[in-house]
Structure formats: C-alpha cells, structure tokens
Biopython code that builds the backbone (N, CA, C, O; Angstrom):
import numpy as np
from Bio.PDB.StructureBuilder import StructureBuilder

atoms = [
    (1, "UNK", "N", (7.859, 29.749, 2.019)),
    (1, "UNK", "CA", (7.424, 28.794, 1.015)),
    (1, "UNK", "C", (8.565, 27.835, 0.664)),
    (1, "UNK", "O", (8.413, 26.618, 0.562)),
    (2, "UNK", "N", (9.875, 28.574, 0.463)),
    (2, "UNK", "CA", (10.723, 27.429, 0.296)),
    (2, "UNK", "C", (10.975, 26.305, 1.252)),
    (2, "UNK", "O", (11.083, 25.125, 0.917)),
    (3, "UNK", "N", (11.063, 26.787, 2.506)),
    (3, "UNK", "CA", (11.215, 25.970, 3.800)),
    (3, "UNK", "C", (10.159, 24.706, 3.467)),
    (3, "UNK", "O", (10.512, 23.528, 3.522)),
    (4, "UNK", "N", (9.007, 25.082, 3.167)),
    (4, "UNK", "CA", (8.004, 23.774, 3.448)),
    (4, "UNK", "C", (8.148, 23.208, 1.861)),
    (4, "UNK", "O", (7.516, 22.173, 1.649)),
    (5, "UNK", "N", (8.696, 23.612, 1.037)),
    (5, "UNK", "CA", (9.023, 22.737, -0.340)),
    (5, "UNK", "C", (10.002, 21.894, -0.144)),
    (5, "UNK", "O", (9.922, 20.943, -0.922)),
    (6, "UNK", "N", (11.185, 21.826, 0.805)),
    (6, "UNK", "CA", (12.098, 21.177, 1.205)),
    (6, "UNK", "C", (11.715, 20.418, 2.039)),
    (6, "UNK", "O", (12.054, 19.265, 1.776)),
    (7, "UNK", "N", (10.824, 20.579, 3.477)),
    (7, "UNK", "CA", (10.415, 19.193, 3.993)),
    (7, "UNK", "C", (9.732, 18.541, 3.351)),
    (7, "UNK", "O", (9.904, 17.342, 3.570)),
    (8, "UNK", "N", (8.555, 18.901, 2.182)),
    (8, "UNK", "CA", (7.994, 18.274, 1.347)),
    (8, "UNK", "C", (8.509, 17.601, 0.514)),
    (8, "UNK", "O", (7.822, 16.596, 0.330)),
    (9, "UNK", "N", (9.554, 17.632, -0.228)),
    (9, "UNK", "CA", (10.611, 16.851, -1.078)),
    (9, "UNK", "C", (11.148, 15.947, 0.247)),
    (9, "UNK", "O", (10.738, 14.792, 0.129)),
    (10, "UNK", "N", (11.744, 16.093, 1.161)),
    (10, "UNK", "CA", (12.120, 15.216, 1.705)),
    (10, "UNK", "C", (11.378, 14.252, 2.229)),
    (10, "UNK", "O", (11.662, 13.088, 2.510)),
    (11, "UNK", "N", (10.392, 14.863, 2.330)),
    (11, "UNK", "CA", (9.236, 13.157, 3.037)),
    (11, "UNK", "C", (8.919, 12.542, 1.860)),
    (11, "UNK", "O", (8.654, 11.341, 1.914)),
    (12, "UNK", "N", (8.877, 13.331, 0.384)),
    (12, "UNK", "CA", (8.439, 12.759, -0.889)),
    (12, "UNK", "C", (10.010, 11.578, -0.743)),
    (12, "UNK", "O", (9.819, 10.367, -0.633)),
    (13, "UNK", "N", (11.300, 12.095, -0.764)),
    (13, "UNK", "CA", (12.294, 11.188, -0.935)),
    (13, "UNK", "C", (12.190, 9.845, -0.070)),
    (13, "UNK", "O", (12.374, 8.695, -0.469)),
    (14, "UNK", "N", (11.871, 10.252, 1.132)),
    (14, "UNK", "CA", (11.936, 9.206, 2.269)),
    (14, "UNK", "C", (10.736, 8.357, 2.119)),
    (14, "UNK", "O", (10.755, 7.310, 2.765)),
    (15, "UNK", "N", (9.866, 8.562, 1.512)),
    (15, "UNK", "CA", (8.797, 7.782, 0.955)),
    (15, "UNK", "C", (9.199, 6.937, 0.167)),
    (15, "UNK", "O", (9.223, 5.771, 0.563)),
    (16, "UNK", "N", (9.539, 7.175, -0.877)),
    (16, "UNK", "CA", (10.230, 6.332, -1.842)),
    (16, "UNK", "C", (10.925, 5.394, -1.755)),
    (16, "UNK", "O", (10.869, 4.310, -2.336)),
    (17, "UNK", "N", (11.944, 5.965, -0.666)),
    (17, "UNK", "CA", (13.256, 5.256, -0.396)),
    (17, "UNK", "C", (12.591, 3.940, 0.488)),
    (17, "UNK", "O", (12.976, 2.776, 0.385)),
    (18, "UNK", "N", (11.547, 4.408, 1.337)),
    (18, "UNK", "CA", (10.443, 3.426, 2.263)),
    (18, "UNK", "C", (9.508, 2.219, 1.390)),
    (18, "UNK", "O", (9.285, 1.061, 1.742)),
    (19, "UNK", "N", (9.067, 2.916, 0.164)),
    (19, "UNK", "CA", (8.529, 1.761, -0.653)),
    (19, "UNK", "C", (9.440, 1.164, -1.575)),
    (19, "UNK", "O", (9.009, 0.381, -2.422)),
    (20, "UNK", "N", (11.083, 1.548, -1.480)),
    (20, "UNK", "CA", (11.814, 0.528, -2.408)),
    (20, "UNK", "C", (12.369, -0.054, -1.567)),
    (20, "UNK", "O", (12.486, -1.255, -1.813)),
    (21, "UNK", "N", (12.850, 0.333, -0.489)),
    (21, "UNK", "CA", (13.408, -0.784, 1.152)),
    (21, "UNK", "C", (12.311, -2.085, 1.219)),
    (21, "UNK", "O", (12.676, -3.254, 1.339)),
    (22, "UNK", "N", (10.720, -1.590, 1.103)),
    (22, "UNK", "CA", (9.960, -2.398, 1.162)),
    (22, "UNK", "C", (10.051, -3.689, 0.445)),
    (22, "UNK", "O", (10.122, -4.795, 0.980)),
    (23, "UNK", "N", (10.039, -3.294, -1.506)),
    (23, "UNK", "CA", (9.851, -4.081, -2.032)),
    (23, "UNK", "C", (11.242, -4.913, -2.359)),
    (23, "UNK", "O", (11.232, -5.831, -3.179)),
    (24, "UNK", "N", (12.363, -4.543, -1.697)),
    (24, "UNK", "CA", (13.422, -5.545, -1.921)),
    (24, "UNK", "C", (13.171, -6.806, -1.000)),
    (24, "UNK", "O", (13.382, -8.008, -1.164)),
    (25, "UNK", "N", (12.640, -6.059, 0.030)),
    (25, "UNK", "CA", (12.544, -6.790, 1.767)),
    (25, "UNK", "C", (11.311, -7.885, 1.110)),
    (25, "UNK", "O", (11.272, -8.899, 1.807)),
    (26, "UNK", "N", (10.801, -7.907, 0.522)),
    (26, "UNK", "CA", (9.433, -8.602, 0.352)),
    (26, "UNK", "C", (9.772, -9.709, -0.582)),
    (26, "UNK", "O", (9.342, -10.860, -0.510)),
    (27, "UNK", "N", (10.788, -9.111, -1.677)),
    (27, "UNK", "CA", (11.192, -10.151, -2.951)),
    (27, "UNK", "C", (12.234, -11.154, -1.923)),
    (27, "UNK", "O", (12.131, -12.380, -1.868)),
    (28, "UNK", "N", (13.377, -10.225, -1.034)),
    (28, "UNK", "CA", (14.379, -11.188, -0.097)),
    (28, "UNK", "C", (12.995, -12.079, 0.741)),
    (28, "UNK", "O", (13.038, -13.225, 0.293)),
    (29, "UNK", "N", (12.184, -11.997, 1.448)),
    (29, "UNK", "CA", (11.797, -12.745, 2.446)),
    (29, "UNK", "C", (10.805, -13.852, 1.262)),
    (29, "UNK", "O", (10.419, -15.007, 1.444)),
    (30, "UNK", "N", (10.670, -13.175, 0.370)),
    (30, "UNK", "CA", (10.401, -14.690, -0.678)),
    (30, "UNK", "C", (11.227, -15.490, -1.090)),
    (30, "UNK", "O", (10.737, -16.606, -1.260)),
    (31, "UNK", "N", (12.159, -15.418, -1.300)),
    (31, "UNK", "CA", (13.208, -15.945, -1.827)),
    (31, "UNK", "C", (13.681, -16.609, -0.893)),
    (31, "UNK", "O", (14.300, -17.593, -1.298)),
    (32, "UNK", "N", (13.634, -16.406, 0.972)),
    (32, "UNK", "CA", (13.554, -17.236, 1.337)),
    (32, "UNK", "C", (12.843, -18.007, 1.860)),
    (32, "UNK", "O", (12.748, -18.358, 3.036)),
    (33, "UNK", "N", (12.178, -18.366, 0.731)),
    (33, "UNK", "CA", (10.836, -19.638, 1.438)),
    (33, "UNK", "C", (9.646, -19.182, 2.344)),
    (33, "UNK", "O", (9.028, -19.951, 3.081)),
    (34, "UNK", "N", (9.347, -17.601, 2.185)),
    (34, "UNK", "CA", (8.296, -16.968, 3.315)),
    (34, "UNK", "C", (6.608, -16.879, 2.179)),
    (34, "UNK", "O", (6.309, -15.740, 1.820)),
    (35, "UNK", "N", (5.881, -17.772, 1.821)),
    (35, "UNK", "CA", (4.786, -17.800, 0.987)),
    (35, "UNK", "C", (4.231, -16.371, 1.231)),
    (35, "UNK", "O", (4.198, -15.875, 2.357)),
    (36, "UNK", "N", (3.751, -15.672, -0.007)),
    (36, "UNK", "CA", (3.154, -14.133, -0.345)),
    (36, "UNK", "C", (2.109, -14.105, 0.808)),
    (36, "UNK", "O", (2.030, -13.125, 1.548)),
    (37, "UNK", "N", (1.331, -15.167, 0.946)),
    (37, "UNK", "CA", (0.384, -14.870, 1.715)),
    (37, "UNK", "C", (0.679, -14.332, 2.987)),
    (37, "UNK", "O", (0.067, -13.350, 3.408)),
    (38, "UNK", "N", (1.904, -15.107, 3.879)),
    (38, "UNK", "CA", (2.189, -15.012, 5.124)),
    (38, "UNK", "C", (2.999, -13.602, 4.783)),
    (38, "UNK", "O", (3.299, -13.210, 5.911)),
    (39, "UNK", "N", (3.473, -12.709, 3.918)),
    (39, "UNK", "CA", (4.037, -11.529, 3.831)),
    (39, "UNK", "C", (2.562, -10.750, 4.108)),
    (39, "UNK", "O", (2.302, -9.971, 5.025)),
    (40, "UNK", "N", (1.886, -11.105, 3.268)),
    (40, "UNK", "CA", (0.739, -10.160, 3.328)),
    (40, "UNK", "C", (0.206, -9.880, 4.791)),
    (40, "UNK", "O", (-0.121, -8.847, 5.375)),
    (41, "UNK", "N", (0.248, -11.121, 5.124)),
    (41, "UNK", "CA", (-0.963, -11.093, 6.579)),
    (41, "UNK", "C", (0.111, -10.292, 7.494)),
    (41, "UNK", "O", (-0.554, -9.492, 8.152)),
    (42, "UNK", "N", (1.656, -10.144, 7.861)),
    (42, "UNK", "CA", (2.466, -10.170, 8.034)),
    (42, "UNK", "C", (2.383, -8.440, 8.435)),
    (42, "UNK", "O", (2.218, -7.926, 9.541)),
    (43, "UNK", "N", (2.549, -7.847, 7.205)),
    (43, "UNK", "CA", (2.344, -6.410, 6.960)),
    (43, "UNK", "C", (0.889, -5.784, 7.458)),
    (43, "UNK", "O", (0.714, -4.641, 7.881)),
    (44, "UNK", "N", (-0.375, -7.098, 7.259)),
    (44, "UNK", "CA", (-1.584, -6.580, 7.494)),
    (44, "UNK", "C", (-1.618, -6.195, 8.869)),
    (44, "UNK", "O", (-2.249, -5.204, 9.237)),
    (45, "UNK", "N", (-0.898, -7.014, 9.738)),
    (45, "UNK", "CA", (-1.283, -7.384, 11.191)),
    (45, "UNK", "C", (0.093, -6.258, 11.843)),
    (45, "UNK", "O", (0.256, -6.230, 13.063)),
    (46, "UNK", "N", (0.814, -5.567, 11.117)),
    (46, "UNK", "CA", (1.595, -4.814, 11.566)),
    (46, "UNK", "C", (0.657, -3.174, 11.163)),
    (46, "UNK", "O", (0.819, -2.089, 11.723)),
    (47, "UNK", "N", (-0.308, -3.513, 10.021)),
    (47, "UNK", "CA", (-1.017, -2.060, 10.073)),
    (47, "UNK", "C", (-2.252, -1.499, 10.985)),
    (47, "UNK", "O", (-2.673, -0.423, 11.409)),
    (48, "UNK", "N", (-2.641, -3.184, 11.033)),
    (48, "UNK", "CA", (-3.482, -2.902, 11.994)),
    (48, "UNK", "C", (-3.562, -2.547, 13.563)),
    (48, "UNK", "O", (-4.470, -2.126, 14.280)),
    (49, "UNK", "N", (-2.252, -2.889, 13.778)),
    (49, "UNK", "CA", (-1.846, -2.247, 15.258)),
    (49, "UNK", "C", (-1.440, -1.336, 15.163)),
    (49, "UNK", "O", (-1.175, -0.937, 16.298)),
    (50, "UNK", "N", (-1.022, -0.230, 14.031)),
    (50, "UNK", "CA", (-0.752, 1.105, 13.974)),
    (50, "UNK", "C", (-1.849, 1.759, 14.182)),
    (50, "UNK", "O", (-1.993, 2.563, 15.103)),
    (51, "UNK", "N", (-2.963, 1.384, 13.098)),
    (51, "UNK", "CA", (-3.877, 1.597, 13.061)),
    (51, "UNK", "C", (-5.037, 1.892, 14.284)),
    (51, "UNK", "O", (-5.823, 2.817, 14.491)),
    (52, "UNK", "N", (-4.758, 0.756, 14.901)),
    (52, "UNK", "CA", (-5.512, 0.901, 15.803)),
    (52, "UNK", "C", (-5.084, 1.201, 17.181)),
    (52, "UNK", "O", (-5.761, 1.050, 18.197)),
    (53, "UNK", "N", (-3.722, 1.702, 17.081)),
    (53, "UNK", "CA", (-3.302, 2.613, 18.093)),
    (53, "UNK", "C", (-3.591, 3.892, 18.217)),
    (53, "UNK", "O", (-3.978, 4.346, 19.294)),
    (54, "UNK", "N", (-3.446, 4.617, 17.159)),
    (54, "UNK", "CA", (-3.356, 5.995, 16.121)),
    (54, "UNK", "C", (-4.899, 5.856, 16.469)),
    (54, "UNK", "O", (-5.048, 6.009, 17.681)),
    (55, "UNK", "N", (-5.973, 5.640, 15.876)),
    (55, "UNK", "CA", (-7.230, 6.010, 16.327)),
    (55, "UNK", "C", (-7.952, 5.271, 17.939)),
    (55, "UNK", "O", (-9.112, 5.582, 18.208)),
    (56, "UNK", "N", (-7.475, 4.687, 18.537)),
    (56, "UNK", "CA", (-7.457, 4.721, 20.158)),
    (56, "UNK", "C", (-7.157, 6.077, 20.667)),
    (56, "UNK", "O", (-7.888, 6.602, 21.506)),
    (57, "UNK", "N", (-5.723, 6.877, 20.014)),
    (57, "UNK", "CA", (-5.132, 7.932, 20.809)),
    (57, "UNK", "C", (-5.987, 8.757, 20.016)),
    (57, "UNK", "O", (-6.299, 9.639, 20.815)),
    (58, "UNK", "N", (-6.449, 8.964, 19.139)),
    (58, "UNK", "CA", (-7.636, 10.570, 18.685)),
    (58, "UNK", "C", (-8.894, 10.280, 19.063)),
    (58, "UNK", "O", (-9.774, 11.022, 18.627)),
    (59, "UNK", "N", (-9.281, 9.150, 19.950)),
    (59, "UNK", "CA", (-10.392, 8.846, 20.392)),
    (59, "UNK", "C", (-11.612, 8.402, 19.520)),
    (59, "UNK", "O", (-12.834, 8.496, 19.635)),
    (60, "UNK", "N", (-10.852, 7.938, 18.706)),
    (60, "UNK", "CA", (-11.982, 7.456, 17.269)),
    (60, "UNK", "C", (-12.342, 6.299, 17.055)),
    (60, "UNK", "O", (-11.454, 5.447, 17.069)),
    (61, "UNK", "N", (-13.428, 5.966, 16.847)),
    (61, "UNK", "CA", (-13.927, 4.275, 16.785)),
    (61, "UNK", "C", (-13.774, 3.342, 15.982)),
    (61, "UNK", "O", (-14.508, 3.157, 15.011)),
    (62, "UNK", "N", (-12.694, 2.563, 16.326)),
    (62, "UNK", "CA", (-11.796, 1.654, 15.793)),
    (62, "UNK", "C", (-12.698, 1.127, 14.210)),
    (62, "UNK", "O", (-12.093, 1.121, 13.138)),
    (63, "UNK", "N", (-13.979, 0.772, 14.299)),
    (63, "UNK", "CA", (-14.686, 0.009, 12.969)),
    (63, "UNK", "C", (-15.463, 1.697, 12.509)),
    (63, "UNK", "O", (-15.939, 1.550, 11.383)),
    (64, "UNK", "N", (-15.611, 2.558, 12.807)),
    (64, "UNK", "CA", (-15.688, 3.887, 11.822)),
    (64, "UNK", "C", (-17.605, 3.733, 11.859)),
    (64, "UNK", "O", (-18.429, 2.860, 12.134)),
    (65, "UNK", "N", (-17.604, 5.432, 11.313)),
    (65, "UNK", "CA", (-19.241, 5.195, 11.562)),
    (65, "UNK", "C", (-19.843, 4.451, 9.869)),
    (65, "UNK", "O", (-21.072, 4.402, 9.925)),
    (66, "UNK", "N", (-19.344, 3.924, 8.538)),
    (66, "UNK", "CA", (-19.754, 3.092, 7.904)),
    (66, "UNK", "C", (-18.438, 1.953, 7.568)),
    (66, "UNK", "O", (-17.410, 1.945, 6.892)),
    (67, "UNK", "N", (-19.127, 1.090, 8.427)),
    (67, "UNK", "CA", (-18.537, -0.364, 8.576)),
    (67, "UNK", "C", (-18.776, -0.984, 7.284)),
    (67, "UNK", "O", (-17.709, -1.148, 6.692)),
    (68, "UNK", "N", (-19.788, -1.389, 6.630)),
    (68, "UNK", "CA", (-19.965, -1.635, 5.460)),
    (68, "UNK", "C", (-18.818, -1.147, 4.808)),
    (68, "UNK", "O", (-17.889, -1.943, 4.665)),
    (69, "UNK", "N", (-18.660, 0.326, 4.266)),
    (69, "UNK", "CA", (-17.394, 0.710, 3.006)),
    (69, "UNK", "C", (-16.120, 0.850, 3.778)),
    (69, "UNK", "O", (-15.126, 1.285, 3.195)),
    (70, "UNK", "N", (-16.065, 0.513, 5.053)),
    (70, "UNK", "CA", (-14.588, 0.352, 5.647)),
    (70, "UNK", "C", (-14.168, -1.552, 5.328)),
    (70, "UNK", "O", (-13.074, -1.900, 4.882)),
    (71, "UNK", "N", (-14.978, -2.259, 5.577)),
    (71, "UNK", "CA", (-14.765, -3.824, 5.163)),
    (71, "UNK", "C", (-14.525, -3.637, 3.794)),
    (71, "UNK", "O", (-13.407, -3.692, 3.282)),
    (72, "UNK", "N", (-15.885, -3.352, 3.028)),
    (72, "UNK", "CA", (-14.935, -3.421, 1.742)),
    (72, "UNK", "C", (-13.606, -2.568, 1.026)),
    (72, "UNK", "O", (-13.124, -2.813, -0.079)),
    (73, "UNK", "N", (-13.267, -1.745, 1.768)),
    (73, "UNK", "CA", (-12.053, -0.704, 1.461)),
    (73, "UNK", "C", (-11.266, -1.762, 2.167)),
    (73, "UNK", "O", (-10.500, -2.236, 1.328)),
    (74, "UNK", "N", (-11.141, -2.207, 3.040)),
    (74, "UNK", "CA", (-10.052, -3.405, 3.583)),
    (74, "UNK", "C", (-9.877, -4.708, 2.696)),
    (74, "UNK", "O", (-8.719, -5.050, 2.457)),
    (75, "UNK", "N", (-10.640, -5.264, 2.323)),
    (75, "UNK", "CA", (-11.208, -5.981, 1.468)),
    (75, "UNK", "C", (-10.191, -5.962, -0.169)),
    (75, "UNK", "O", (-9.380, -6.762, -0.635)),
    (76, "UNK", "N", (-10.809, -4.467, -0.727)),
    (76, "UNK", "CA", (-9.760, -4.517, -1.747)),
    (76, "UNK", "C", (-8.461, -3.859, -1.805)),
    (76, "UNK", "O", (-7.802, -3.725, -2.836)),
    (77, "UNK", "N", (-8.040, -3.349, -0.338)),
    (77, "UNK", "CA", (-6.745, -3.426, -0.288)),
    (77, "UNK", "C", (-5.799, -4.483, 0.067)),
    (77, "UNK", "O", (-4.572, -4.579, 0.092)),
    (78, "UNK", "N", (-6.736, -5.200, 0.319)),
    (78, "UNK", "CA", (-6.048, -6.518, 1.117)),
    (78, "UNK", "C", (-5.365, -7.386, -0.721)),
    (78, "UNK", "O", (-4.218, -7.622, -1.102)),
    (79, "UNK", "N", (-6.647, -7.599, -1.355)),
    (79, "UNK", "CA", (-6.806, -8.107, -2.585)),
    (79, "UNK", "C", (-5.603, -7.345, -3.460)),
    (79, "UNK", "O", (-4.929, -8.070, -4.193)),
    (80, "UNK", "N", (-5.336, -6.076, -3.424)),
    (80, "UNK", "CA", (-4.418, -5.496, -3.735)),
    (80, "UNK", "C", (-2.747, -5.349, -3.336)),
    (80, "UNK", "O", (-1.707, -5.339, -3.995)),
    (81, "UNK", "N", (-3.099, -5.240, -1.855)),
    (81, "UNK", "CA", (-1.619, -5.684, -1.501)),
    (81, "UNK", "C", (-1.149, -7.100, -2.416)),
    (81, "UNK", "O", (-0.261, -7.129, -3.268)),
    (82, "UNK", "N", (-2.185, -8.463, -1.886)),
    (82, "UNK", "CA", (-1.587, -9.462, -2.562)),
    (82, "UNK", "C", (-1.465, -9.025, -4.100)),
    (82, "UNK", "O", (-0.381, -8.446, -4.171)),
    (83, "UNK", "N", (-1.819, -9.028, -4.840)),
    (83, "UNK", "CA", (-1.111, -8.691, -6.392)),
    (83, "UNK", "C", (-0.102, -8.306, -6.503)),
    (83, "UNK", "O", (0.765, -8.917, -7.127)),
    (84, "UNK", "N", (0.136, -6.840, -5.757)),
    (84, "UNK", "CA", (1.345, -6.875, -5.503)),
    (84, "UNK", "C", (2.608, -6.977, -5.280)),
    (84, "UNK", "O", (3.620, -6.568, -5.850)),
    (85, "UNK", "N", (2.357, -7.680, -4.222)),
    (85, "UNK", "CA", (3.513, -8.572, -3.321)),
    (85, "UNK", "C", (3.872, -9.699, -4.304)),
    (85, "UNK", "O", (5.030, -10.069, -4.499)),
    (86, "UNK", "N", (2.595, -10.308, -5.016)),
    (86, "UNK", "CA", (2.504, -11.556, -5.767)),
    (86, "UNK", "C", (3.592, -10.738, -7.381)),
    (86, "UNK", "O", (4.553, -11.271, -7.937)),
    (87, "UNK", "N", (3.167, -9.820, -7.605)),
    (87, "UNK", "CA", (3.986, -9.141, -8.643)),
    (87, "UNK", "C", (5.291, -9.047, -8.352)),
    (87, "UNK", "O", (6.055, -9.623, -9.126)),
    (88, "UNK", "N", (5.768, -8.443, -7.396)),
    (88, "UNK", "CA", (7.086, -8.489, -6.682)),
    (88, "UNK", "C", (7.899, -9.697, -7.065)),
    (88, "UNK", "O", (8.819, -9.924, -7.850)),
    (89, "UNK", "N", (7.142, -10.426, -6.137)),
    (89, "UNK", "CA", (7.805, -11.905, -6.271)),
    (89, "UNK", "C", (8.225, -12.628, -7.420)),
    (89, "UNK", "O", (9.256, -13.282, -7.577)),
    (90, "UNK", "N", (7.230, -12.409, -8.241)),
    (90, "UNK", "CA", (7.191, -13.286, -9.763)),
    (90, "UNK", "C", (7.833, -12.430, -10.733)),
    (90, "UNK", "O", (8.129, -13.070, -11.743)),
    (91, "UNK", "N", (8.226, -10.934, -10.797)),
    (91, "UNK", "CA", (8.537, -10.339, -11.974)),
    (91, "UNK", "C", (10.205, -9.502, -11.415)),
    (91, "UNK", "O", (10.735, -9.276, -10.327)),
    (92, "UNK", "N", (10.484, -9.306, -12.572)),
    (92, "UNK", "CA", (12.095, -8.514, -12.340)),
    (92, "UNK", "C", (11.541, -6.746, -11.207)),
    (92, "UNK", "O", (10.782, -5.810, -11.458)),
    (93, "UNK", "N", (12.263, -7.032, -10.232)),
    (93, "UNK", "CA", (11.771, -5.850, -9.243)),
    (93, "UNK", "C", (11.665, -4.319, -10.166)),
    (93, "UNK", "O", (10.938, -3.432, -9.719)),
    (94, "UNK", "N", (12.183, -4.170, -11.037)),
    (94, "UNK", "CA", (11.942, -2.678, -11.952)),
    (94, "UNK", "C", (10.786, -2.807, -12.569)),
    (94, "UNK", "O", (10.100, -1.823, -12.844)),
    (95, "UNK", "N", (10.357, -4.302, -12.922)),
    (95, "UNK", "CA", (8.865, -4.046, -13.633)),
    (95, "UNK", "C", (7.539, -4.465, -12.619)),
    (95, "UNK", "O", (6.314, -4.473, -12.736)),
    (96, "UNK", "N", (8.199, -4.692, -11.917)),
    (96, "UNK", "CA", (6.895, -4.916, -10.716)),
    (96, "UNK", "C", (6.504, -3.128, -10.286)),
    (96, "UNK", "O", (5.490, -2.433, -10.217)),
    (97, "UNK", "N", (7.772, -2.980, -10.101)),
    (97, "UNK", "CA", (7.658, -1.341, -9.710)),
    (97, "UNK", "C", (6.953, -0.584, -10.334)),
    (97, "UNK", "O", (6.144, 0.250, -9.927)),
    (98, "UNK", "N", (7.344, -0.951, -11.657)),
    (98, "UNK", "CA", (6.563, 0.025, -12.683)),
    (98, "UNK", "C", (5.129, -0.224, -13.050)),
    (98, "UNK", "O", (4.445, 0.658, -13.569)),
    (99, "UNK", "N", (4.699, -1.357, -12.798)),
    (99, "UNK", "CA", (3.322, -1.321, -12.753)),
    (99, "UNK", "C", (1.860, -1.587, -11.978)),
    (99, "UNK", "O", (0.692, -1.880, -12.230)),
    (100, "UNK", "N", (3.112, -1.153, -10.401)),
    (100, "UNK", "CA", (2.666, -0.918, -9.357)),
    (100, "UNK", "C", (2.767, 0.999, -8.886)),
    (100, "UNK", "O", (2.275, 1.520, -7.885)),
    (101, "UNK", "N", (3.605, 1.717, -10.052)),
    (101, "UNK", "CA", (3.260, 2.966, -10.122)),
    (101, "UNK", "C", (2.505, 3.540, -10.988)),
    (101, "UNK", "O", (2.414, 4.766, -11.048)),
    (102, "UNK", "N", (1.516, 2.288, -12.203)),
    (102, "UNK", "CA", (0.654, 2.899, -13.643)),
    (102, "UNK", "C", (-0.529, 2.895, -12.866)),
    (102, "UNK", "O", (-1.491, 3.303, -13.516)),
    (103, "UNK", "N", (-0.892, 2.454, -11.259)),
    (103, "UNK", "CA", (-2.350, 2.423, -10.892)),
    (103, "UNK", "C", (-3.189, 4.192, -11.044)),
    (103, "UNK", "O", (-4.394, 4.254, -10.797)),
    (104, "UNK", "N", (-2.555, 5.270, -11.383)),
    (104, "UNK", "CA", (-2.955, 6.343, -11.816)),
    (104, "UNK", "C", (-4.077, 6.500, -13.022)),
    (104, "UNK", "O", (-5.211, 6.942, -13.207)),
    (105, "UNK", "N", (-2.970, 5.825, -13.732)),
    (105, "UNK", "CA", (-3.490, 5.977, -15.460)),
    (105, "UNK", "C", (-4.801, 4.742, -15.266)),
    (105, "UNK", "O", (-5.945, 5.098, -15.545)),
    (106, "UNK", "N", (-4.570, 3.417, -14.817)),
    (106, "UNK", "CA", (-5.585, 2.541, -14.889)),
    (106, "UNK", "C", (-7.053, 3.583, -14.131)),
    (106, "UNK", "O", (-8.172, 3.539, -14.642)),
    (107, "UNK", "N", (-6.766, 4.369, -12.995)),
    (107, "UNK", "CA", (-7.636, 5.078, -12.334)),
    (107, "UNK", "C", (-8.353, 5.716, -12.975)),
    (107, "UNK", "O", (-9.539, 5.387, -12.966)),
    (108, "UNK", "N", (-7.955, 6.809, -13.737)),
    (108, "UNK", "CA", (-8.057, 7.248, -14.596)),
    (108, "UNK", "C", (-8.879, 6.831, -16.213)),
    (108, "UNK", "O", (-9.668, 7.609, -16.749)),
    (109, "UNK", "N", (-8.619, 5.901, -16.617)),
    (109, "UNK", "CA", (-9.469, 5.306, -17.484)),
    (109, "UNK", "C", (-10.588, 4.266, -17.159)),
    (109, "UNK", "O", (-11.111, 3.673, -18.102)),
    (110, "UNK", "N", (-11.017, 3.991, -15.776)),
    (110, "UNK", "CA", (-11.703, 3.723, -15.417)),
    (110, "UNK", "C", (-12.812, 4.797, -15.013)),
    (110, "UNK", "O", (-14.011, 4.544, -15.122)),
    (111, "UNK", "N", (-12.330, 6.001, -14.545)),
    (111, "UNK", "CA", (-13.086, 7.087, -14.259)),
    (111, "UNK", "C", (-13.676, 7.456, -15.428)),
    (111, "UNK", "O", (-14.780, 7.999, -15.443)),
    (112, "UNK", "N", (-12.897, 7.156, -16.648)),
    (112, "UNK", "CA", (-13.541, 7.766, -18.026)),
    (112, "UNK", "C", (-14.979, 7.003, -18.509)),
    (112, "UNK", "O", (-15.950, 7.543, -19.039)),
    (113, "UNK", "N", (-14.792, 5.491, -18.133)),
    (113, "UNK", "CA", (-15.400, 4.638, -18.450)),
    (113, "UNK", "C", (-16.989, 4.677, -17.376)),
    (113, "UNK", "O", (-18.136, 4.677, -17.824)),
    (114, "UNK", "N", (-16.615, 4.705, -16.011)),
    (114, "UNK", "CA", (-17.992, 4.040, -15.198)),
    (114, "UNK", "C", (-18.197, 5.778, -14.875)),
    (114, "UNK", "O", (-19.143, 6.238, -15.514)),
    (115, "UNK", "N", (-17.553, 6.678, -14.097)),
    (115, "UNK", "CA", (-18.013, 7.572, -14.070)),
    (115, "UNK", "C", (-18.371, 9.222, -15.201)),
    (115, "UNK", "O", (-18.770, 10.383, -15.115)),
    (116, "UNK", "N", (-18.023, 8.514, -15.881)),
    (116, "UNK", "CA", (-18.026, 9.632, -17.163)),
    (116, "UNK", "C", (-17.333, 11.238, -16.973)),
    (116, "UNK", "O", (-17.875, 12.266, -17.381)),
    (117, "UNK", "N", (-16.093, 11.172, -16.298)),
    (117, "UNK", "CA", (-15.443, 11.915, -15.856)),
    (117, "UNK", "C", (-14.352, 12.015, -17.001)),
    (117, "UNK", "O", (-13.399, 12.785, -16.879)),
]
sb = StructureBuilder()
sb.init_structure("model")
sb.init_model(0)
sb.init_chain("A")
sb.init_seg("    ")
for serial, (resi, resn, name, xyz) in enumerate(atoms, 1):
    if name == "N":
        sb.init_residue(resn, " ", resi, " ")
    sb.init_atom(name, np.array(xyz, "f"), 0.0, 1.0, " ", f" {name:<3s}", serial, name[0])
structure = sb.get_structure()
C-alpha cells in the first residue's frame, strides 16, 4: 500500500508541476503577441492527435458510439479551455490559478441547484 501511495503522490506532483509549466507557457506565448485563440486551437490540435492515436491503437472509433454528447463535450471544453487561457492572460497568474481550481465548488452548487443532489 505504501509503494502505490508514493507513485500516486508523484504523478499527483508531476501533474501539477505539468499544469503550472503550462500556464506560465501560455501567459509567456501571450505576451508574445500569440492571440488566445491561436493558443487554444494550438493545444486543441496537439490533443487531438493524441487522441486520436491512443484510440486508433485500442481499436476504438475515433467519433465514439454517441457523437451527439461527444460534440457537445468537445464543444464545452473547447469554450472552457478558452476562458481559461483568456483568464491566464488577463489576470495575475496566482488568481487565474485559483479560479481555475474553484471549478469543484461551482460543480457542486450547481448539482445542488439543477440536480437536487
């Protein structure tokens, strides 16, 4: 048990360390003159060839058996990345951070609200 609490902390660290490498890299490539949008599409078009490598090699069908809630799950992540990125850019990088880590609590009181959870 301890063994796998330690690779688990460490991919938890290296995660982190991966989404704050990210968001410096995103505020630097704004700063120099790279518009949010072209970051976005940028990152999009780098997931989607992961993406669609990774399910080529498990033999899985690239648009999924409901296309409908896979477009719109792309859709509002796409809409989401940009806020984001757009947050990044426009706010001091500690408070972009921070309220790009409250999407829990917003989750959460939305669940209270539409699903009565």
């Amino acid at each position: 048990m301890h063994m796998n609490f330690s690779i688990g902390l460490r991919y938890m660290l290296l995660s982190a360390l991966g989404f704050s490498l990210m968001a410096v890299c995103v505020k630097l490539a704004f700063e120099d003159g790279i518009p949010v949008l072209q970051i976005v599409a940028a990152r999009a078009l780098v997931s989607l060839l992961l993406s669609y490598f990774f399910a080529k090699r498990k033999g899985l069908s690239v648009l999924g058996s409901h296309r409908g809630l896979l477009f719109a799950r792309g859709f509002v992540g796409a809409v989401a990345l940009l806020a984001v990125y757009s947050a990044l850019t426009r706010l001091p990088l500690a408070e972009a951070t921070m309220l790009q880590y409250l999407h829990p609590v917003f989750v959460a009181v939305l669940a209270l609200f539409f699903l009565a959870e």
